[in-house]
C-alpha positions as a Python dict, from the first residue, in 0.01 Angstrom:
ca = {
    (1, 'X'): (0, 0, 0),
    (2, 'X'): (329, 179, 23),
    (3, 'X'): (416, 297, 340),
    (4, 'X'): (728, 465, 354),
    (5, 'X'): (805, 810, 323),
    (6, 'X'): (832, 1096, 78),
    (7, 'X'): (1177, 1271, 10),
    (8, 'X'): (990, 1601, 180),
    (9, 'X'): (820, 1394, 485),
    (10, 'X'): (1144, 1264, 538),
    (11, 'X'): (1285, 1572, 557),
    (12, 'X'): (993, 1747, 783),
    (13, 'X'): (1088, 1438, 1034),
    (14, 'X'): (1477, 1450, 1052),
    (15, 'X'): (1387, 1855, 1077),
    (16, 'X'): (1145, 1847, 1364),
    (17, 'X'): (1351, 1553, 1516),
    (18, 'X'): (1680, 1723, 1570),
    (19, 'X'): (1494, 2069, 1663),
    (20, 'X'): (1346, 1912, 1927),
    (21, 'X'): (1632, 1689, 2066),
    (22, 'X'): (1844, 2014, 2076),
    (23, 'X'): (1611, 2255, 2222),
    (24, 'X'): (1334, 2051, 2418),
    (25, 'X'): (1500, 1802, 2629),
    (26, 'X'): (1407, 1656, 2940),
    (27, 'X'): (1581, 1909, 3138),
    (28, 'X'): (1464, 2227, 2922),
    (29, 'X'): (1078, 2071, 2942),
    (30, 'X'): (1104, 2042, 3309),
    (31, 'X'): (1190, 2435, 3320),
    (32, 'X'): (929, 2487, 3080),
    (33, 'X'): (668, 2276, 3289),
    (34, 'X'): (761, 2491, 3599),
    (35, 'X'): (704, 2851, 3425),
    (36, 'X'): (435, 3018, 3493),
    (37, 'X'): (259, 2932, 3150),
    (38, 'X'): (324, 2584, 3117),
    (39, 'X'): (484, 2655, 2762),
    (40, 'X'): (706, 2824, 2556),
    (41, 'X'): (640, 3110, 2371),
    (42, 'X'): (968, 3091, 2231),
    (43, 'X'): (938, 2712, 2091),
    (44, 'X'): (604, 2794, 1970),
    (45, 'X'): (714, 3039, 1747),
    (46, 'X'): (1002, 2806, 1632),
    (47, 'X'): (726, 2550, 1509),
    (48, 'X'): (538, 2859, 1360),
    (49, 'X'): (857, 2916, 1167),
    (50, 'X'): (883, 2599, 1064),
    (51, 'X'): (535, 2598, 892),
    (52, 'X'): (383, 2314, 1128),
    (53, 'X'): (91, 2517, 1226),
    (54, 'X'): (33, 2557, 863),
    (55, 'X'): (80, 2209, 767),
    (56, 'X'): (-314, 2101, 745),
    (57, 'X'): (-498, 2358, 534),
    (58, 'X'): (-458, 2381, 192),
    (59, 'X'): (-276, 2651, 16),
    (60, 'X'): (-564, 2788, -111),
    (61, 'X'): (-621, 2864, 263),
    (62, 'X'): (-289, 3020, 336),
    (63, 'X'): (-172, 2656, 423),
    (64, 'X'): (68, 2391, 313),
    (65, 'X'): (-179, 2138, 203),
    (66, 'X'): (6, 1882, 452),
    (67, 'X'): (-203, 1582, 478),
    (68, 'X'): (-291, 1281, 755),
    (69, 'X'): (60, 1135, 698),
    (70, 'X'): (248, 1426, 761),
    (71, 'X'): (53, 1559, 1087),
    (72, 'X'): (115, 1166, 1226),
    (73, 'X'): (517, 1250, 1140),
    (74, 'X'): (443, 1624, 1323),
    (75, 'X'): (274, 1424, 1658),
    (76, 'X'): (509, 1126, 1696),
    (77, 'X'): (774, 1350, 1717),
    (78, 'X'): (566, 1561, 2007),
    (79, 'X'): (522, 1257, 2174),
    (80, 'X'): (903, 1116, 2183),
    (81, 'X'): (965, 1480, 2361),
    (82, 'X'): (614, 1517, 2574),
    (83, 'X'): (582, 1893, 2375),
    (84, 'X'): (371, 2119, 2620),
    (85, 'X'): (256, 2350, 2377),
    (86, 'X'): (-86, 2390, 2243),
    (87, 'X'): (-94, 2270, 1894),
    (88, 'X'): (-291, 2019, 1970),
    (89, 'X'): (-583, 2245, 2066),
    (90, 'X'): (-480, 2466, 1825),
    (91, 'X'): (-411, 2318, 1516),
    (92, 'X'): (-528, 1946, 1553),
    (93, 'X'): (-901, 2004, 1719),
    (94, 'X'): (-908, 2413, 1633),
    (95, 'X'): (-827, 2339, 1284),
    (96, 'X'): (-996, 2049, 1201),
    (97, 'X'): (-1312, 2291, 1299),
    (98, 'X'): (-1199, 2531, 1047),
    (99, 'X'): (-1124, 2291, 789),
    (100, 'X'): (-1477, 2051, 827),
    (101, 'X'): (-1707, 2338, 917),
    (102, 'X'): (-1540, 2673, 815),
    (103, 'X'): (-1686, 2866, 508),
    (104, 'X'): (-1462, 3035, 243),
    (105, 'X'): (-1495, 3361, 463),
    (106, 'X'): (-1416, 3236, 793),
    (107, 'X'): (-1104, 2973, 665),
    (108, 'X'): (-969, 3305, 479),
    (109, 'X'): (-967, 3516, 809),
    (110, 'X'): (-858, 3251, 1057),
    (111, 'X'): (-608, 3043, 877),
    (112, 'X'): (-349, 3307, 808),
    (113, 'X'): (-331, 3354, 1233),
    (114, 'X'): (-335, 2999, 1303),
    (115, 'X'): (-64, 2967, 1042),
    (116, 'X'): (173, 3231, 1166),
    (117, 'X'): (129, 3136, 1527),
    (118, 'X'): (-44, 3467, 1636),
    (119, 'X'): (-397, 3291, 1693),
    (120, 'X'): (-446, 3009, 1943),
    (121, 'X'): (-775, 2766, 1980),
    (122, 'X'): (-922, 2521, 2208),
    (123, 'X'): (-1201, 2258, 2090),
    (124, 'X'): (-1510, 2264, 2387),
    (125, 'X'): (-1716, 1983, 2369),
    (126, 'X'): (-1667, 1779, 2726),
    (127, 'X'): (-1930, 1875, 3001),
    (128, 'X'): (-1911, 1742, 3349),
    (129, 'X'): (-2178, 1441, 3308),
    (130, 'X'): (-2099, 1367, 2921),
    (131, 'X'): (-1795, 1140, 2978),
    (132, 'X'): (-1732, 1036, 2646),
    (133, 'X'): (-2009, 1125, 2463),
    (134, 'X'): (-1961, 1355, 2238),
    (135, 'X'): (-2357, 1425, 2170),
    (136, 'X'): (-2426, 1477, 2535),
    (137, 'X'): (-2461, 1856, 2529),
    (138, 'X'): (-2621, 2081, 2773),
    (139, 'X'): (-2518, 2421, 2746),
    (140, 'X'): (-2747, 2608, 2535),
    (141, 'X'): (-2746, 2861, 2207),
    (142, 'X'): (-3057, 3072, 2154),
    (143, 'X'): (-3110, 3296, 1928),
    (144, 'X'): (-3145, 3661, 1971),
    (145, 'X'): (-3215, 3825, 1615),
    (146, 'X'): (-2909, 3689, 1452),
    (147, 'X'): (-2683, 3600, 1721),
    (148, 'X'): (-2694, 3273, 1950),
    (149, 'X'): (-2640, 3334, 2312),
    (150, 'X'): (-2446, 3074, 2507),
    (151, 'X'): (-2518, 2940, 2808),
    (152, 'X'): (-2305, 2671, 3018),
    (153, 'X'): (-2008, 2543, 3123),
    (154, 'X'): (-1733, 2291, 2953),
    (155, 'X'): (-1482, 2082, 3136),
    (156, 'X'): (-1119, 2003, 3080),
    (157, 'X'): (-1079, 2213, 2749),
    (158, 'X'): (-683, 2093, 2634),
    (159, 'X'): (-533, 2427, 2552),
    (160, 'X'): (-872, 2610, 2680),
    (161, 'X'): (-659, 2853, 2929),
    (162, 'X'): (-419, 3000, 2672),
    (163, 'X'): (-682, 3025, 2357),
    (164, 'X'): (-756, 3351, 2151),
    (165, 'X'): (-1061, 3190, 2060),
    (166, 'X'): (-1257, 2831, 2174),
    (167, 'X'): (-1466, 2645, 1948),
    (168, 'X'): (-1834, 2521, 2165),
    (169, 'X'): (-2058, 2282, 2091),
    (170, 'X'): (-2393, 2416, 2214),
    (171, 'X'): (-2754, 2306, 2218),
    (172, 'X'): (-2968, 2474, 2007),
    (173, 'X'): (-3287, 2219, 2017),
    (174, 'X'): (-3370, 1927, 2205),
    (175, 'X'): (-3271, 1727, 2465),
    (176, 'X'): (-2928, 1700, 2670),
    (177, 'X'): (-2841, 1382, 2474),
    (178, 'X'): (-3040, 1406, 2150),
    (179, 'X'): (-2809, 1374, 1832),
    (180, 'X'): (-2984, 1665, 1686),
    (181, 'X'): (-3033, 2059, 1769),
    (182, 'X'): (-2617, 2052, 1813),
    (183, 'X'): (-2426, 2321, 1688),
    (184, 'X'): (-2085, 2448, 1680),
    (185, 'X'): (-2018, 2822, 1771),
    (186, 'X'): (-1684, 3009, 1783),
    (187, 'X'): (-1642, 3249, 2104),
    (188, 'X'): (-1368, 3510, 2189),
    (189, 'X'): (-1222, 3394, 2491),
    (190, 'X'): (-1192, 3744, 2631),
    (191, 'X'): (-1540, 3843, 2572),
    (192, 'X'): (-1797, 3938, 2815),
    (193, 'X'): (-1915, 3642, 3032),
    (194, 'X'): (-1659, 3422, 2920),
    (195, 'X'): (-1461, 3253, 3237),
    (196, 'X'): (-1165, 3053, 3247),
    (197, 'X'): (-1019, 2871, 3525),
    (198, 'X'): (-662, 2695, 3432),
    (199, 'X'): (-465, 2400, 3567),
    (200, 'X'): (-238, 2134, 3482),
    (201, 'X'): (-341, 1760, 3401),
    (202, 'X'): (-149, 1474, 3537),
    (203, 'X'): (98, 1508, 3273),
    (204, 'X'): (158, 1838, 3285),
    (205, 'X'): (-47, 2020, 2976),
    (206, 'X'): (-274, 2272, 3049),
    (207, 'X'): (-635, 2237, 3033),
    (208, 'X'): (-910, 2464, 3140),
    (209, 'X'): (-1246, 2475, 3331),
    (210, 'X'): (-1512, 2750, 3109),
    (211, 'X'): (-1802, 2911, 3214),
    (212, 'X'): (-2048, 3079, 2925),
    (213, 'X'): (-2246, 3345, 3102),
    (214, 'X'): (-2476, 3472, 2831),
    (215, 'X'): (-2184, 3490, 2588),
    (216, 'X'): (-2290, 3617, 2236),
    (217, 'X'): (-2110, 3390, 2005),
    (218, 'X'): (-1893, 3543, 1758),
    (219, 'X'): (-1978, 3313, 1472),
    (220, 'X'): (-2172, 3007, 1396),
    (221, 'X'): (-1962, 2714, 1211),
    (222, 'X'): (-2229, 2486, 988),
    (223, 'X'): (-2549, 2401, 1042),
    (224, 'X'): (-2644, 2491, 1440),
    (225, 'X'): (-2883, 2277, 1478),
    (226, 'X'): (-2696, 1972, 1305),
    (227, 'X'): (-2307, 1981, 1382),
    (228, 'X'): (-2266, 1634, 1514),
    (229, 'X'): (-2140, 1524, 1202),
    (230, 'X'): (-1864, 1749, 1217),
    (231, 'X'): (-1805, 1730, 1560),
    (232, 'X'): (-1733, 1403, 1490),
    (233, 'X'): (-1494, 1418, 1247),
    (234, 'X'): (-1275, 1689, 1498),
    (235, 'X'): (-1325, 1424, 1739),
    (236, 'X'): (-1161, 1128, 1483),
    (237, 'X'): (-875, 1406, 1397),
    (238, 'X'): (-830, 1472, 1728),
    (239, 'X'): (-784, 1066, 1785),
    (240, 'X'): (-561, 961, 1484),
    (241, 'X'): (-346, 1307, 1627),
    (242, 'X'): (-330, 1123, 1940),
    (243, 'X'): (-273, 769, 1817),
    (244, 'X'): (85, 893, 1594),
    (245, 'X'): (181, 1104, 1949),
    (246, 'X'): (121, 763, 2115),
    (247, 'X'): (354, 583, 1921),
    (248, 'X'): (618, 858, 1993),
    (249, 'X'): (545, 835, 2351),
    (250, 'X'): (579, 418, 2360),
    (251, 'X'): (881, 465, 2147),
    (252, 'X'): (1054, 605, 2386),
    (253, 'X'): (960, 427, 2668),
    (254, 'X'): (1046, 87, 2506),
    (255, 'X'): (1417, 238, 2377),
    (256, 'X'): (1449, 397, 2756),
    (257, 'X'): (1436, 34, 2928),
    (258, 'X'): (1618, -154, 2703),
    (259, 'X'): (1907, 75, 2749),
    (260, 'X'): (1845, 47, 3113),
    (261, 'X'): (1830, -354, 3100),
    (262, 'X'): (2184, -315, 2943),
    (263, 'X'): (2336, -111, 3159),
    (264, 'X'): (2205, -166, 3540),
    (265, 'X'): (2381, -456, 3663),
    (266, 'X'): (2249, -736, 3940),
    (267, 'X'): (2493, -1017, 4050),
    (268, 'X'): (2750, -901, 3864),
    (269, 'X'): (2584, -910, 3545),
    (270, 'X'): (2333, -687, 3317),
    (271, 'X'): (1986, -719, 3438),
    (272, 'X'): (1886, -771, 3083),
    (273, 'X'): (2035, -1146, 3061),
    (274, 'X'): (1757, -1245, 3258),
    (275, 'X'): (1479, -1449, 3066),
    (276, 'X'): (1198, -1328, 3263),
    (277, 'X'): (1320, -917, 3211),
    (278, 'X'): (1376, -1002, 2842),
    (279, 'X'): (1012, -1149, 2798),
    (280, 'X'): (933, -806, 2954),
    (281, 'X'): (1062, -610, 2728),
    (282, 'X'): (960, -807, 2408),
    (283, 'X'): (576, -722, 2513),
    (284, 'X'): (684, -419, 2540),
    (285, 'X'): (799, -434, 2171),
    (286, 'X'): (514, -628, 2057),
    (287, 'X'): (279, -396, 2194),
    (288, 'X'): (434, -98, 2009),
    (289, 'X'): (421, -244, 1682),
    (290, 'X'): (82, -363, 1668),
    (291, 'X'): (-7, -15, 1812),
    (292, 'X'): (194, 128, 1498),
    (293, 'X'): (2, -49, 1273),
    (294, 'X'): (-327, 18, 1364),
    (295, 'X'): (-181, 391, 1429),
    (296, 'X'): (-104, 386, 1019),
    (297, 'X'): (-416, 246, 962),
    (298, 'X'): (-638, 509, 1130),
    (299, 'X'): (-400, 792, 981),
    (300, 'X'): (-535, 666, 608),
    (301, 'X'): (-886, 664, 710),
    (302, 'X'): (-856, 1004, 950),
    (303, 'X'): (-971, 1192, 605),
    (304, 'X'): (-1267, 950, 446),
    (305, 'X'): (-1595, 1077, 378),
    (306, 'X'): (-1732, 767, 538),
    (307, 'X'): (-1797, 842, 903),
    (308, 'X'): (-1918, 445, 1045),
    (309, 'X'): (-1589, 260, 837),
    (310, 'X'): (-1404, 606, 1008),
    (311, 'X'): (-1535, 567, 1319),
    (312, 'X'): (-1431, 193, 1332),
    (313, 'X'): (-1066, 290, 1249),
    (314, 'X'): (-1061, 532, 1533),
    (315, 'X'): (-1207, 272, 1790),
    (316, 'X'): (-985, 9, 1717),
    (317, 'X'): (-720, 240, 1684),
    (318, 'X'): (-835, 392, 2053),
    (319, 'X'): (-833, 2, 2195),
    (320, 'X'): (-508, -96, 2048),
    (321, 'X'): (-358, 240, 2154),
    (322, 'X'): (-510, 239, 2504),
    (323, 'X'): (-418, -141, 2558),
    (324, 'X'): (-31, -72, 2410),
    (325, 'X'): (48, 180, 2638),
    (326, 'X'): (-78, 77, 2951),
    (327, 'X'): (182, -297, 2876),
    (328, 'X'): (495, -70, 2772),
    (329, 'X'): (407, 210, 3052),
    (330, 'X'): (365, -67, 3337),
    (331, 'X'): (669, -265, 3237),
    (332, 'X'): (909, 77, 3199),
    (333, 'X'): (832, 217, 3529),
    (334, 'X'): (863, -190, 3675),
    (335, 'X'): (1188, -278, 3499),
    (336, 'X'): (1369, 49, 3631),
    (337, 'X'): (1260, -9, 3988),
    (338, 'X'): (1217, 256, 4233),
    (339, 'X'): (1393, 561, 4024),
    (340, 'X'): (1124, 459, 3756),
    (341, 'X'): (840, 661, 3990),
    (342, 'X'): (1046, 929, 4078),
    (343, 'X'): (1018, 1261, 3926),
    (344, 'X'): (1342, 1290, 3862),
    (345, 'X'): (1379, 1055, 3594),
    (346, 'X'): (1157, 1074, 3255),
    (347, 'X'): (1015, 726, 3209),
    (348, 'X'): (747, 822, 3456),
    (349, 'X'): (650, 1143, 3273),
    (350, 'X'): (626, 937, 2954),
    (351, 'X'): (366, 705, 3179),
    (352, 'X'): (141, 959, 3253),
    (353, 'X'): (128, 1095, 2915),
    (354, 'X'): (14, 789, 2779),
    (355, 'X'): (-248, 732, 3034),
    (356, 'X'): (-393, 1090, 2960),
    (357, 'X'): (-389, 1032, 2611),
    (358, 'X'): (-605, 673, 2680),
    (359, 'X'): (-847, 868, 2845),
    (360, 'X'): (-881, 1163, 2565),
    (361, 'X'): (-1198, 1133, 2330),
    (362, 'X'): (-1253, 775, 2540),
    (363, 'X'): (-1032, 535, 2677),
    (364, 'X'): (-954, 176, 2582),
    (365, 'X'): (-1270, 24, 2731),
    (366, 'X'): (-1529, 237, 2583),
    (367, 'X'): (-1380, 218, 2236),
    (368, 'X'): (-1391, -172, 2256),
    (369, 'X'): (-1763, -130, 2330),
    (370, 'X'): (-1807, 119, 2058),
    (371, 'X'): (-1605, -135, 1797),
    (372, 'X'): (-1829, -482, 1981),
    (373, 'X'): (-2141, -247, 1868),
    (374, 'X'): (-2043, -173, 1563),
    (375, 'X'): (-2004, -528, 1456),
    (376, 'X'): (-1609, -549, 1433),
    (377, 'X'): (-1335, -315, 1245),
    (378, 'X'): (-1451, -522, 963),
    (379, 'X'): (-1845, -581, 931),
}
């Protein structure tokens, strides 16, 4: 299988690569993470302009008809500058909805505003005792002639204080943690009933507490008593996403100290002629590379009709990814000493982003009991 790049992915890299090293540095995040958003309205329009929210849909949808490969360049490129803005709510989660679950009609009135940057989403599915099951779903829908009426509340929605509009997963039939009676329900986030309380995570992105108070859904996506298909296959996006924005993030972290091993000196000579620190920093290296692979793996299967063989990609991928990070984020903040914990300095930003992202849609653990249970990435 050929790997390497097109002429125009290529081109969408070096492109989004030297954008973001001249306008979204360290120093211009930081001011960006202190305003009172937590993003910039002005860089968010820059990606709009540069077709990335777009990129997904197919031109038949107003998009680009960008595929897997080309969001992975997109989010490793986020992740070697920690980007604060919501695409991944918006595009990643919000329009892997559209694309899985949308009709003809509701692609063709969303899709322009997503692509221009005017509309904003956020992907509900979390509730406060569903950890990481996705099928654990409490709030309700019922139906009142032919709208549902949501009930409920949804915790730490990425993206969920600054959406137009949030995508729900809501009960329709059944039990809290029945597979079935699931469906998937698009609500203005300024209606009637709708409450949002807004915060920061640990690394800085903005998240949101919500509160349905009977909420008449503006429109129903598939089947709404059996979305857990779908919701699954957001989920996977949402994972592979995170996996290439991983890789981005360990990148950086792994260049970062082996600079800093060459430079910072200890008796008189670099720190990085020591055996022991050079050992360090070739896990570090090892980790990233097997966490690349697996990263390209799970970006070729992010699309496939088959959800178990899918599903396996995105565990192992989760495991590998969740493992990775934790060995390059340790050793970074270790091998720079004390200024590696400070605020100051970026490794430790980098750290937290890649624990956040291990815990998104499951951390490390619970994917390697999802992949044990499913016999093995290869049954």
């Amino acid at each position: 299988m050929d790997f390497d790049l097109s002429e125009e992915q290529s081109m969408l890299k070096e492109a989004l690569g030297r954008l973001l090293r001249d306008k979204y540095n360290f120093e211009a995040r930081n001011k960006v993470l202190s305003s009172g958003e937590g993003w910039s309205q002005d860089m968010w329009g820059q990606l709009a302009e540069m077709g990335l929210m777009a990129l997904p849909f197919t031109e038949a949808d107003g998009g680009l008809g960008g595929g897997a490969v080309d969001q992975m360049i997109v989010m490793e490129e986020f992740g070697r500058t920690l980007l604060l803005e919501p695409f991944f709510g918006t595009v990643v989660l919000g329009g892997a909805a559209l694309r899985v679950a949308g009709s003809d009609e509701q692609r063709a009135t969303l899709v322009p505003q997503v692509a221009d940057g005017s509309l904003k989403l956020a992907f509900a599915h979390t509730e406060r005792h569903s950890r990481y099951d996705l099928h654990h779903v409490e709030m309700t829908a019922t139906k009142n002639g032919s709208d549902y009426v949501l009930n409920g509340a949804k915790s730490v929605v990425l993206d969920g204080d600054c959406a137009d509009k949030i995508f729900v997963t809501a009960r329709t039939a059944g039990d809290g943690r029945d597979r079935e009676g699931i469906g998937l329900f698009l609500v203005d986030a300024n209606a009637e009933g709708v409450s949002r309380r807004g915060y920061a995570n640990q690394d800085g992105r903005r998240a949101a507490e919500l509160t349905l108070e009977n909420v008449t859904a503006e429109d129903v996506y598939g089947d709404p008593a059996d979305a857990i298909a779908a919701i699954e296959w957001i989920a996977d996006q949402g994972i592979a996403a995170l996996a290439a924005e991983a890789i981005g993030v360990m990148s950086v972290m792994h260049e970062t100290t082996t600079e800093y091993l060459k430079e910072r000196k200890q008796f008189g000579v670099p720190i990085g002629a020591f055996q022991v620190l050079q050992h360090k920093a070739v896990d570090m290296f090892v980790a990233l590379e097997q966490a690349r692979s697996i990263t390209l793996y799970a970006t070729m299967m992010a699309d496939s009709s088959d959800g178990e063989e899918r599903s396996r990609a995105m565990a192992a991928a989760k495991t590998e990814i969740g493992r990775g990070g934790r060995i390059c984020g340790e050793n970074a903040v270790q091998l720079h000493g004390g200024v590696g914990m400070t605020m100051e300095y970026a490794v430790g930003h980098y750290f937290k982003r890649m624990t956040m992202i291990d815990k998104t849609f499951g951390d490390a653990d619970h994917h390697m009991e999802r992949l044990a249970s499913m016999g093995g990435l290869f049954s």
